[in-house]
C-alpha positions as CSV (number, residue, x, y, z in Angstrom):
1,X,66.5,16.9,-0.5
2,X,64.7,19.8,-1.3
3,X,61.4,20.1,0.5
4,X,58.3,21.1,-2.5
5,X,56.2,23.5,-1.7
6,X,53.2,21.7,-1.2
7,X,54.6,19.4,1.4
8,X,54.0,21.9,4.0
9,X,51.6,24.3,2.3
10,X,50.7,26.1,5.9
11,X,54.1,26.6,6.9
12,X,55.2,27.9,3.0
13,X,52.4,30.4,2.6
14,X,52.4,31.8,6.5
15,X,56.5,32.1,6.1
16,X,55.8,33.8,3.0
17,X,53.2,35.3,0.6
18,X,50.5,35.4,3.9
19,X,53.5,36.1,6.6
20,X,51.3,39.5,7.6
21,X,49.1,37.5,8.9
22,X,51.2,35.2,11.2
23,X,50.9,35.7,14.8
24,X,54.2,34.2,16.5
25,X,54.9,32.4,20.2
26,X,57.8,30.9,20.9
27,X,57.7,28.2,17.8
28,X,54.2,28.0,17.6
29,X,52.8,30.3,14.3
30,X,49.5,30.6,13.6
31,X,47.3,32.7,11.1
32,X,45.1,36.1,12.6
33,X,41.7,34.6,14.5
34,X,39.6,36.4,12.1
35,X,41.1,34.9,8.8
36,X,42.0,31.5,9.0
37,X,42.8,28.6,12.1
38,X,46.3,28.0,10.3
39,X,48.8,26.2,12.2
40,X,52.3,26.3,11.7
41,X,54.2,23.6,14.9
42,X,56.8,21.0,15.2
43,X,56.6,17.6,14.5
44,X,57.2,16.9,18.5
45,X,55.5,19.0,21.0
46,X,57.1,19.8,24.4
47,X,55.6,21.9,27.3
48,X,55.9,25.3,26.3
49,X,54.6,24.5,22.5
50,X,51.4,23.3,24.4
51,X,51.3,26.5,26.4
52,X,51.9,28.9,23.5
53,X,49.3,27.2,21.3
54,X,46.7,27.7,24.3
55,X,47.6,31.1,24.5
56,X,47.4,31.6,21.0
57,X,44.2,30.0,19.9
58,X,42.3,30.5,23.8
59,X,40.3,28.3,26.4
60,X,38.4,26.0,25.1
61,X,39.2,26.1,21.0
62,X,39.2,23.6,18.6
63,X,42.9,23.3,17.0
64,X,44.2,21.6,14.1
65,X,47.4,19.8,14.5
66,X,49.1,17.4,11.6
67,X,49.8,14.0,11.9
68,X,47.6,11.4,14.1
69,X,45.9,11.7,17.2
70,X,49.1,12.2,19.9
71,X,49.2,11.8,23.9
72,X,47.5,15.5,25.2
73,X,48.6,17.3,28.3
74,X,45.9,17.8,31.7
75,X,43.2,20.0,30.5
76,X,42.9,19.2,26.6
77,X,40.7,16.9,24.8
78,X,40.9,15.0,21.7
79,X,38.1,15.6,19.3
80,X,38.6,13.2,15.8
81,X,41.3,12.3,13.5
82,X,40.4,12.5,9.9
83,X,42.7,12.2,6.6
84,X,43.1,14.2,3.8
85,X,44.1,14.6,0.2
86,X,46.3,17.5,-1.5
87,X,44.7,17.6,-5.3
88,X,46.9,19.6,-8.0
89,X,45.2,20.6,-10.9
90,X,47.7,19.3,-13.1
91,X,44.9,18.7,-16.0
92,X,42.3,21.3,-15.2
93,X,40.9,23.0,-18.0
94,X,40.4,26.7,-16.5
95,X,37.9,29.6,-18.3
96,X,35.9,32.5,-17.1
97,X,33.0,32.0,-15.9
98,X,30.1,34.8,-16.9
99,X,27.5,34.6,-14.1
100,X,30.6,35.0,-11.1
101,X,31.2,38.2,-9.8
102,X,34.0,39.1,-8.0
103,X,32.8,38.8,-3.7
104,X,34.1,42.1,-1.4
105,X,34.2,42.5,2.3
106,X,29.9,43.8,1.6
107,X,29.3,39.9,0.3
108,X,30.9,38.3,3.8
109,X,27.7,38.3,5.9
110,X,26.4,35.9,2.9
111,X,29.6,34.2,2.5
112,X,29.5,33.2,6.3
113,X,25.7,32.1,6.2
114,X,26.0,30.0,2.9
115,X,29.7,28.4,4.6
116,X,27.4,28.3,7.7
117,X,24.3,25.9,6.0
118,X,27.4,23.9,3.6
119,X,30.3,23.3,6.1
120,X,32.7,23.2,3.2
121,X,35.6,23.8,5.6
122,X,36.7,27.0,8.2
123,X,36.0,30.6,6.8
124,X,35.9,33.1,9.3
125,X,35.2,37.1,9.1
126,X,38.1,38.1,7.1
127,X,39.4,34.7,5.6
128,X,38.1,36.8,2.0
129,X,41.6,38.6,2.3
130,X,43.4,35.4,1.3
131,X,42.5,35.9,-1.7
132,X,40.0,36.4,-5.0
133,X,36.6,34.7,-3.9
134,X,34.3,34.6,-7.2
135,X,30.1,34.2,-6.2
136,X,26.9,33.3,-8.2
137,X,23.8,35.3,-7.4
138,X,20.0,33.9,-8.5
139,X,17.2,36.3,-7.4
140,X,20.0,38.8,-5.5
141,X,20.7,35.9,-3.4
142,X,24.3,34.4,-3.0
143,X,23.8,30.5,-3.9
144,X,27.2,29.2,-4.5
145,X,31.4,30.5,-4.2
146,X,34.5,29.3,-4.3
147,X,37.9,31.4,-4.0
148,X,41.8,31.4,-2.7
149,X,43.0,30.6,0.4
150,X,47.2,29.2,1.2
151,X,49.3,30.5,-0.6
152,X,52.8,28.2,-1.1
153,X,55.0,30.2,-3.7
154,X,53.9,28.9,-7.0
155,X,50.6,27.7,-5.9
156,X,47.6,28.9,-4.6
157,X,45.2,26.4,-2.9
158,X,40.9,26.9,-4.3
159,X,39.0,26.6,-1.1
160,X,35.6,27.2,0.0
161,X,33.9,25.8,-2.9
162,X,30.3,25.7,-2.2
163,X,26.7,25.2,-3.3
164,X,23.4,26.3,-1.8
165,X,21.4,22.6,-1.7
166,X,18.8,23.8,-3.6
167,X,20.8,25.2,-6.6
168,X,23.1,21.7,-6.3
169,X,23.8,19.2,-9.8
170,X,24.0,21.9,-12.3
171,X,27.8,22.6,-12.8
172,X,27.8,25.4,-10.7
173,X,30.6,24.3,-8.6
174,X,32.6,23.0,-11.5
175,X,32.4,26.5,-13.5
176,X,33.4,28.5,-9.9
177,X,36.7,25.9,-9.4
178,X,37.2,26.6,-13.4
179,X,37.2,30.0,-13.1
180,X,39.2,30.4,-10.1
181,X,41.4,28.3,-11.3
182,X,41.5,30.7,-14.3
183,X,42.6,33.9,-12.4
184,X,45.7,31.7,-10.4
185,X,47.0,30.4,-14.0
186,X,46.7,34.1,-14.9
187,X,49.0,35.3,-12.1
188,X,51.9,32.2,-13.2
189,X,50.7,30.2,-9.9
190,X,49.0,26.9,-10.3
191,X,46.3,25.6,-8.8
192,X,45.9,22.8,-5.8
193,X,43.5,21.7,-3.2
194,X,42.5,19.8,-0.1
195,X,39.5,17.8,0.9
196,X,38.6,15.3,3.4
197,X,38.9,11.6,2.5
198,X,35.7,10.8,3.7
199,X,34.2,13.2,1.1
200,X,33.9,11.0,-2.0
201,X,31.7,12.9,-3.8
202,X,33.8,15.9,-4.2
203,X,37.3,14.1,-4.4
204,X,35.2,12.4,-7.4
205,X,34.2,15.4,-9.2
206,X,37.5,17.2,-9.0
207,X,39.7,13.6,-10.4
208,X,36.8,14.1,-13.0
209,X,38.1,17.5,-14.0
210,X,41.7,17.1,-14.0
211,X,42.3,17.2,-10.7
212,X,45.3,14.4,-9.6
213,X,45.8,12.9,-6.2
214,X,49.6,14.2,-5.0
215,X,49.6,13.0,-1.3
216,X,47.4,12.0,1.8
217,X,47.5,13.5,5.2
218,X,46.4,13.4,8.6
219,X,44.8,16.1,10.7
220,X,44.2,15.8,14.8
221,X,41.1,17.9,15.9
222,X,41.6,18.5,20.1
223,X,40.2,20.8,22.2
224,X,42.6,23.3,24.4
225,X,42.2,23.7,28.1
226,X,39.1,25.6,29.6
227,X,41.6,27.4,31.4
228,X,45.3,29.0,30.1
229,X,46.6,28.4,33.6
230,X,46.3,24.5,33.7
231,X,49.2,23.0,33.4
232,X,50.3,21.4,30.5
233,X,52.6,18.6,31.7
């Protein structure tokens, strides 16, 4: 049976529309350090998978793996296991949105300190090269963004939708998801995305605005070794 797209959305978009930025051991992949903690692995992890993800991701890193919390090797540590929900916006109603501008590689010191006080999920230096992130400005300061991170062929995922707390309950992350949304429709793709189940409040306001539940998921936090040279067996 033919696998969609959005089954494996890490593995789709780093094997294809983001494969220039897949770094590759053995048959652990993983997205460049500086723009996303993608993880692309098998289902069963031997030895030498273990290995190559420490050396890929470093001592002591925090790692996403799918699926529920699994026996570790020596030297790695289990942090939580959470679930998730894929959203496709099968009924969103997309427009442009006026007061977003286009964010550039000048915005990302802002970007990483509104991500920083919001924790609306990873973003690192130069996760802005995934994609078109949109920004709202009040008073020269950035208060609230949202933009485009996997990249499965067809579908392109919103991500890092966020509001500065002060500037929160007026709509502002509903008109950035809208207009996103807007600018993936406008390429053919359509949009999707992921949020934690334990956030209620968002998975709320996205069923609200078309948004429909298409599957649940499981993601492992652990901890890789202090050191490379531990064994992993």
């Amino acid at each position: 049976m033919d696998q969609h797209p959005l089954d494996d959305p890490v593995r789709n978009s780093l094997e294809g529309p983001l494969a220039r930025f897949a770094v590759r051991r053995g048959r652990i992949v993983r997205a460049d350090p500086e723009v996303s903690p993608f993880l692309i692995h098998p289902d069963v992890l031997d030895s030498q998978d273990w290995d190559d993800i420490a050396a890929l991701f470093g001592p002591r890193t925090v790692v996403g793996l799918n699926g529920p919390e699994r026996e570790l090797p020596d030297g790695w540590s289990h942090i939580e296991t959470f679930g998730l929900v894929q959203l496709v916006g099968t009924h969103l109603e997309t427009r442009p949105f006026d007061e977003a501008a286009e964010l550039t590689a000048a915005d990302v010191p802002e970007m990483l300190d509104l991500v920083r006080r919001t924790e609306p999920g990873p973003f690192l230096p130069r996760t802005i090269e995934l994609g078109t992130y949109l920004g709202v400005r009040r008073d020269g300061a950035l208060i609230a963004m949202a933009g485009e991170r996997m990249h499965p062929p067809g579908w392109t995922e919103i991500s890092a939708v966020c509001t500065d707390p002060a500037f929160r309950g007026h709509g502002l992350a509903t008109d950035l998801v809208r207009a996103v949304g807007h600018g993936i429709r406008a390429r053919g793709d359509e949009p999707f995305l992921h949020a934690s189940d334990a956030n209620v409040r968002a998975i709320e306001l996205y069923l609200s605005i078309g948004f429909v539940l298409r599957r649940t998921s499981r993601l492992t936090l652990v901890r890789t070794p202090a050191s490379n040279a531990e064994p992993s067996s």
